[in-house]
C-alpha positions as CSV (number, residue, x, y, z in Angstrom):
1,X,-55.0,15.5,59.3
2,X,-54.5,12.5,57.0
3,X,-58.3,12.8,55.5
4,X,-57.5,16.7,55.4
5,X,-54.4,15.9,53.6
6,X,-56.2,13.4,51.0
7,X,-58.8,15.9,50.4
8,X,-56.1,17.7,49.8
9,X,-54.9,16.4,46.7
10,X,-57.9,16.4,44.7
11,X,-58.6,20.4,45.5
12,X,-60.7,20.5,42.3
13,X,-63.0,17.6,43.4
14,X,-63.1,18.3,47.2
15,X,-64.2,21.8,46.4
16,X,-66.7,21.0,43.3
17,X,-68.3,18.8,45.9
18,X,-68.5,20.9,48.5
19,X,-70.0,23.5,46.1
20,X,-72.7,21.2,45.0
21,X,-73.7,20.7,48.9
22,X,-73.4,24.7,49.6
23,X,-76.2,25.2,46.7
24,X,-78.5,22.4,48.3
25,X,-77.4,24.1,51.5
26,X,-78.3,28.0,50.3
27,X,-81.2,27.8,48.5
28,X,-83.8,26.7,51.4
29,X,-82.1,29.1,53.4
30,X,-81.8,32.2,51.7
31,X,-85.7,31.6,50.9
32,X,-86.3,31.3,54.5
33,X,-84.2,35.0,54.9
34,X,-86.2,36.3,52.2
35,X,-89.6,35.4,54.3
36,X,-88.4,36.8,57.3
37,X,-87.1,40.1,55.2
38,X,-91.3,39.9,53.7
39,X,-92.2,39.9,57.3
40,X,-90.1,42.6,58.3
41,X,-91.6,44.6,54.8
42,X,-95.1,44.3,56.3
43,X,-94.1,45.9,59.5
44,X,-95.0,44.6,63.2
45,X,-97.7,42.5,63.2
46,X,-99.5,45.0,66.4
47,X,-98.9,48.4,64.0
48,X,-100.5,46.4,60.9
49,X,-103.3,45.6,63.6
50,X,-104.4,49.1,64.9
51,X,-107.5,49.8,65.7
52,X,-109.0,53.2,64.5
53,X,-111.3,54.8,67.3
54,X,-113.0,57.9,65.3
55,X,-114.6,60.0,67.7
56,X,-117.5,62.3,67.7
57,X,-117.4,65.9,65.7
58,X,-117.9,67.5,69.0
59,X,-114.9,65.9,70.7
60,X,-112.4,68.6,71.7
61,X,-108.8,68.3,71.6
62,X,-108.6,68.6,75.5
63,X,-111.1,65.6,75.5
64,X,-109.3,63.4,72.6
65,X,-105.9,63.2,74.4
66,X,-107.1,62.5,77.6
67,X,-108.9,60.2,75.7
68,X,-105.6,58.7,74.2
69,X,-103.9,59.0,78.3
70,X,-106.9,56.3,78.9
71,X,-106.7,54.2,76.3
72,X,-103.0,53.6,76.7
73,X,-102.9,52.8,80.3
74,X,-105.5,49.0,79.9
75,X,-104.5,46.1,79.5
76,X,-103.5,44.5,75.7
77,X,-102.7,48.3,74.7
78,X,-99.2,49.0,73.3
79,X,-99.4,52.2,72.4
80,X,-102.1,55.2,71.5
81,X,-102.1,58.4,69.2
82,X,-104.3,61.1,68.7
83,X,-105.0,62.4,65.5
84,X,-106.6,66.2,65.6
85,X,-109.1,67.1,63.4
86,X,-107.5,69.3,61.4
87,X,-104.3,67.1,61.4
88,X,-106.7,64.9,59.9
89,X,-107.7,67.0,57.4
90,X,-104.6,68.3,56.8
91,X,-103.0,64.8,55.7
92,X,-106.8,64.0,53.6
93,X,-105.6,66.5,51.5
94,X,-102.0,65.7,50.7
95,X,-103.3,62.2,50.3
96,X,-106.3,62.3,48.0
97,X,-104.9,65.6,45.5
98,X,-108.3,67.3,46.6
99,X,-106.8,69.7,48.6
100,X,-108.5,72.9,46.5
101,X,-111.9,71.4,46.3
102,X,-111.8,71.0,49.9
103,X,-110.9,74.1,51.2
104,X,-114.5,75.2,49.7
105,X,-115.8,73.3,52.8
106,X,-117.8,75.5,54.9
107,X,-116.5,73.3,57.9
108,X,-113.9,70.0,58.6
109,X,-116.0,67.4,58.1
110,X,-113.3,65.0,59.2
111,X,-113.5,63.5,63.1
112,X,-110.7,63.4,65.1
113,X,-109.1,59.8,65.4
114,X,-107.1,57.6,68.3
115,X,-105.3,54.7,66.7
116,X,-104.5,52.2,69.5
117,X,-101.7,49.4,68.8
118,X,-102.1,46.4,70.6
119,X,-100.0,44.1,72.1
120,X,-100.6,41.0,70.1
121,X,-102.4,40.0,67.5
122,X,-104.8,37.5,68.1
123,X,-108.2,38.2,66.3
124,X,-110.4,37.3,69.6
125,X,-108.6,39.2,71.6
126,X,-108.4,41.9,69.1
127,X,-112.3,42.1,68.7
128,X,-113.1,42.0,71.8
129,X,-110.5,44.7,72.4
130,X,-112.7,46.8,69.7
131,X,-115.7,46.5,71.7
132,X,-114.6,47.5,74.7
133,X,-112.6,50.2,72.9
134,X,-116.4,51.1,71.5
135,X,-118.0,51.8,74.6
136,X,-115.7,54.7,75.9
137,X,-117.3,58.2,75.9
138,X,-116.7,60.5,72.5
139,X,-116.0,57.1,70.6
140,X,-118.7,57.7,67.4
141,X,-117.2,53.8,65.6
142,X,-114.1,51.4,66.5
143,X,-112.9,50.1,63.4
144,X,-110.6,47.1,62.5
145,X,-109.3,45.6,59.6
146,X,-107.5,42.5,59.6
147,X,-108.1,41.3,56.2
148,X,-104.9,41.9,54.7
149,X,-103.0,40.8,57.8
150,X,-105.0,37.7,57.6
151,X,-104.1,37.3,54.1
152,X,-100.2,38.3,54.3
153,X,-99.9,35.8,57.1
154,X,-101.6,33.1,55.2
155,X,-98.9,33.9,52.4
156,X,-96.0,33.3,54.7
157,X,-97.4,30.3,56.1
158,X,-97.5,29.0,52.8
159,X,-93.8,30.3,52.3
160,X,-92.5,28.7,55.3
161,X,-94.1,25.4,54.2
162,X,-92.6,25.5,51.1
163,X,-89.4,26.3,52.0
164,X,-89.4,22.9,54.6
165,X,-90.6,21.0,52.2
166,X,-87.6,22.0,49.6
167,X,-85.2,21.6,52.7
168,X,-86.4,17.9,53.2
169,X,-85.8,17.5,49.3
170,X,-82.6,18.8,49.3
171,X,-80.9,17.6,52.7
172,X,-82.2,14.0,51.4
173,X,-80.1,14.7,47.7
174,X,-77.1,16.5,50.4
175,X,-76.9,13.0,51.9
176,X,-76.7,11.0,48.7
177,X,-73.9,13.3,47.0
178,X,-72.3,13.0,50.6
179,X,-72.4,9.1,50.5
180,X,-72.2,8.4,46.9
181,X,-68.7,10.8,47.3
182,X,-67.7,8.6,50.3
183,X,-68.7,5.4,48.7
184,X,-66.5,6.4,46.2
185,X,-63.5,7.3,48.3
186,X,-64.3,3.8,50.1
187,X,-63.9,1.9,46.7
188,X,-60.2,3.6,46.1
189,X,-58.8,2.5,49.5
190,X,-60.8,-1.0,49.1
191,X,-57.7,-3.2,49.4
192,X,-55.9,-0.8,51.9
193,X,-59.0,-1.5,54.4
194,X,-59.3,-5.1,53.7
195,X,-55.5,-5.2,54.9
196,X,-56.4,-3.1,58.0
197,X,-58.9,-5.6,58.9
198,X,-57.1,-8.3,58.3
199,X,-54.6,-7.5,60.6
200,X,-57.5,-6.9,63.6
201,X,-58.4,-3.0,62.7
202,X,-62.3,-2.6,63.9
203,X,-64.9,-0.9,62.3
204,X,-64.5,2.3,64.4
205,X,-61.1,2.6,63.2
206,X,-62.2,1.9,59.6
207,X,-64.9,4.5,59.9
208,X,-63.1,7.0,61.2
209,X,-61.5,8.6,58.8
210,X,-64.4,8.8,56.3
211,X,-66.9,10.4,58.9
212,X,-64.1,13.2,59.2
213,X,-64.1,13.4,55.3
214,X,-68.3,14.0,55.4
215,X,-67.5,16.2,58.0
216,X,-64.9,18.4,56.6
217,X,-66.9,18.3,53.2
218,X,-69.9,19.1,55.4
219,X,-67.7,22.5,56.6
220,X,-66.4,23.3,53.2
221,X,-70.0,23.6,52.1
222,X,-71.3,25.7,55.3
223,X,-68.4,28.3,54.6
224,X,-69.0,28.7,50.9
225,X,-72.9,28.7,51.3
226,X,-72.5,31.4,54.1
227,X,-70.6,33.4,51.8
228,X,-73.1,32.8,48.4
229,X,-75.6,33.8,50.8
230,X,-74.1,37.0,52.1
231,X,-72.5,37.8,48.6
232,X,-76.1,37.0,47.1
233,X,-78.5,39.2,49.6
234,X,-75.6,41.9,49.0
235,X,-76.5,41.7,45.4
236,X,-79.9,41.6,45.4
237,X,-79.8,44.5,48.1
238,X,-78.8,47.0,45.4
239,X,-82.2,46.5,43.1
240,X,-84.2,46.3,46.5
241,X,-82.8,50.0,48.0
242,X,-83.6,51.3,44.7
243,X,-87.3,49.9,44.5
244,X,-87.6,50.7,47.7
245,X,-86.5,54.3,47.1
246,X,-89.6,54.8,44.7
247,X,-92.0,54.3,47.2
248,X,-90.5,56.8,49.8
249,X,-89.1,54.0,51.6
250,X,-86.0,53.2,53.4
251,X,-85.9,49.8,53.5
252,X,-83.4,47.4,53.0
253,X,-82.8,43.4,53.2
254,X,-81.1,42.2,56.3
255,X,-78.3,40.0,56.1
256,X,-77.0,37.0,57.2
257,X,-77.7,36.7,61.1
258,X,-74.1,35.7,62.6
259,X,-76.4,32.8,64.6
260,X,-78.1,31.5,61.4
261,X,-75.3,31.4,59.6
262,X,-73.7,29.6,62.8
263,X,-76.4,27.2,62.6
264,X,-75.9,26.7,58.7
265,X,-72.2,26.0,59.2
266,X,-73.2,23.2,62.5
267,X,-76.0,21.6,60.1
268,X,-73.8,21.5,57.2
269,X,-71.0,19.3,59.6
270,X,-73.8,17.4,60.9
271,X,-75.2,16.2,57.3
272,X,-71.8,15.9,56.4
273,X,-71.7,13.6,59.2
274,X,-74.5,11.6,58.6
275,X,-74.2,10.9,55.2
276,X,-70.8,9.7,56.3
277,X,-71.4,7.4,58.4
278,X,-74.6,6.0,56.2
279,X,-72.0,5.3,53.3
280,X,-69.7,3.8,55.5
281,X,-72.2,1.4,57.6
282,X,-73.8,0.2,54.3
283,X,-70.6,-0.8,52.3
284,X,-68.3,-2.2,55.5
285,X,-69.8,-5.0,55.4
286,X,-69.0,-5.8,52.4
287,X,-65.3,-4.7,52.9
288,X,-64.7,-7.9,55.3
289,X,-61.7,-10.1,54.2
290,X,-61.3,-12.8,52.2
């Protein structure tokens, strides 16, 4: 209550500081929402993954989905469809604009098609997967593509190593506003803590008030990064919707999880903490009596 009550009377300072922490505190972690939003964009990994079984010209419909009923009860198989023929052709020509020029066509030229989803995507398993897939009766080629996967998950690798190293940056200039703010809060009760140890006050009871400081600073700075966050997805949200929109899409960024922003507002105490209790132990020694 006391280190409450000091912080208290400086509202401008406590909360300037606290705001300084919450943008050190926001900016790794909205870029680590944004990834996961990215990852989310690109779909599950298994549906990004399919594997396109086009079977032979002669295949019947019968034969196709009893085909699919196969496929879809082995092992590593998610899910299966079966795409007709004329299904087939009937989406090649709202796709490619040649719908005239193909309806000259003395016959479909277009297979019909089972896309299998797998369970995970792991490219040995996945290949191996293919070839077995390969061998099955009416199967004319197996076909999977894993480049762009490949490449979208090498992108978000990089992301997520970026966005650690910024968090290491950034929780290591956290700690020294933290302690330089303590230090300084140190120096104004100098004399009033060389009197309390003086007249036998230990080190625990010295340092206790300033590692409740670091820690309420460390809260003030989870609650107003939680709320840039959510206020700052919010925002961007409205430009996202509407791009979205363009591309016959419906998607939209998530928000703040109630856990990670849980964990945001623990981590924030913690450094708060931390960088308490390293101001404190490097300047009490120098606090001793004289």
């Amino acid at each position: 209550l006391d280190s409450l009550r000091r912080l208290g009377k400086q509202p401008i300072g406590s909360f300037f500081t606290c705001m300084v922490m919450a943008v050190a505190l926001s900016l790794p972690m909205g870029l680590s929402l944004l990834i996961n939003n990215v990852e989310r964009l690109g779909g599950s990994w298994q549906r990004a993954a399919q594997i396109s079984l086009y079977l032979q010209l002669d295949a019947t419909p019968e034969q196709g989905e009893s085909l699919r009923e196969q496929i879809k009860g082995m092992p590593g198989v998610a899910d299966a469809e079966y795409v007709g023929r004329d299904q087939a052709l009937e989406e090649f020509q709202q796709q490619s604009g040649l719908g005239e020029a193909l309806r000259e066509l003395p016959e479909n030229p277009l297979p019909g098609v089972v896309l299998v989803t797998p369970n995970e995507v792991d490219k040995p398993t996945l290949e191996a997967l293919r070839q077995k897939l390969s061998e099955l009766p009416k199967v004319q080629q197996a076909q999977l593509d894993l480049v762009w996967v490949e490449r979208l998950a090498a992108i978000l690798k990089l992301g997520d190593r970026f966005v650690f190293g910024l968090t290491v940056l950034l929780v290591s200039a956290l700690l020294l506003v933290i302690g330089n703010t303590i230090r300084l809060h140190i120096e104004n009760r100098r004399t009033e803590i060389e009197v309390i140890k003086l007249v036998g006050g230990t080190d625990s009871y010295v340092r206790r008030p300033f590692l409740y400081m670091g820690a309420l600073y460390g809260f003030g700075a989870g609650v107003l990064s939680w709320g840039v966050l959510a206020f700052g997805l919010n925002w961007l949200n409205d430009a996202v919707v509407g791009l979205a929109g363009l591309y016959g899409s419906d998607f939209a960024l998530a928000g703040v999880p109630v856990a990670d922003g849980l964990s945001l507002l623990l981590g924030a105490v913690l450094l708060g903490y931390i960088g308490a209790w390293i101001a404190v132990a490097r300047h009490l020694r120098e606090l001793a009596p004289k």
